[in-house]
C-alpha positions, 0 to 999 in steps of 0.5 A, spaced: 834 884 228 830 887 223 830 895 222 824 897 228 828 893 232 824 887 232 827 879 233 825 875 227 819 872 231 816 879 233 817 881 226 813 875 224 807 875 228 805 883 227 805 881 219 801 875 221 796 879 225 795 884 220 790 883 214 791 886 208 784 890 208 787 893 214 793 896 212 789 898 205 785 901 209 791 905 213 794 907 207 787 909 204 787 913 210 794 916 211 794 917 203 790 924 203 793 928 208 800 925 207 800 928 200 797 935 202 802 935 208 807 934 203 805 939 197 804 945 203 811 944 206 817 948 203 824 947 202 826 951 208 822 947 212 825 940 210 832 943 210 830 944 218 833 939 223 828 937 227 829 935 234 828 928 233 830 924 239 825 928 243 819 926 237 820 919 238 821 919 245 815 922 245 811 918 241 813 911 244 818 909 239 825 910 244 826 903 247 834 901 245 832 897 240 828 901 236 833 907 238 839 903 236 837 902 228 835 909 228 839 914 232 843 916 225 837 919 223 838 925 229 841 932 227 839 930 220 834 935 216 827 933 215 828 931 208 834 926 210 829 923 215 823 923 210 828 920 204 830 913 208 824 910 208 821 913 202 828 911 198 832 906 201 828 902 206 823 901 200 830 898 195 832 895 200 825 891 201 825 891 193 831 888 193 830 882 197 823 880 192 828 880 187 832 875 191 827 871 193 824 871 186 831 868 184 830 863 189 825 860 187 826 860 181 832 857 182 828 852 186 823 851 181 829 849 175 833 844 180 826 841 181 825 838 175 
């Protein structure tokens, strides 16, 4: 099970259905207002505990598997919510890279 809640195969087709120039285009989209929102927002606001279970079930994103990987995130201020993704979901993925790279390395020297 992978953090959305997804199974491995879900995992794989939402990568496989997804090009690069899409998600370059996504990010070139969300960049701009996300760094305004962030360079407007304030201490106090981030301190705030939004009521994040609401906001999710709201937006769609409350089915049990989802919630089951998220719901340590409820009663914890914005800045908290804002940090795991922005911090440890990333060193999470960079650490598997390096992983990987070792693996291959690995499978490149015992190959020769």
């Amino acid at each position: 099970m992978f953090d959305a809640g997804l199974s491995a195969a879900a995992a794989d087709q939402v990568a496989q259905s997804v090009s690069r120039d899409d998600v370059r285009a996504y990010l070139d989209a969300v960049r701009r207002p996300a760094l305004e929102w962030l360079s407007a927002v304030s201490d106090r606001e981030l301190d705030q505990i939004p009521d994040f279970e609401a906001r999710q079930r709201d937006h769609g994103y409350r089915g049990p598997a989802v919630w089951e990987e998220i719901s340590d995130l409820a009663g914890r201020p914005a800045w908290w919510i804002l940090a795991r993704p922005c911090i440890a979901h990333v060193r999470v993925h960079a650490g598997e890279v390096d992983a990987l790279r070792q693996v291959i390395r690995s499978s490149q020297t015992t190959a020769r």
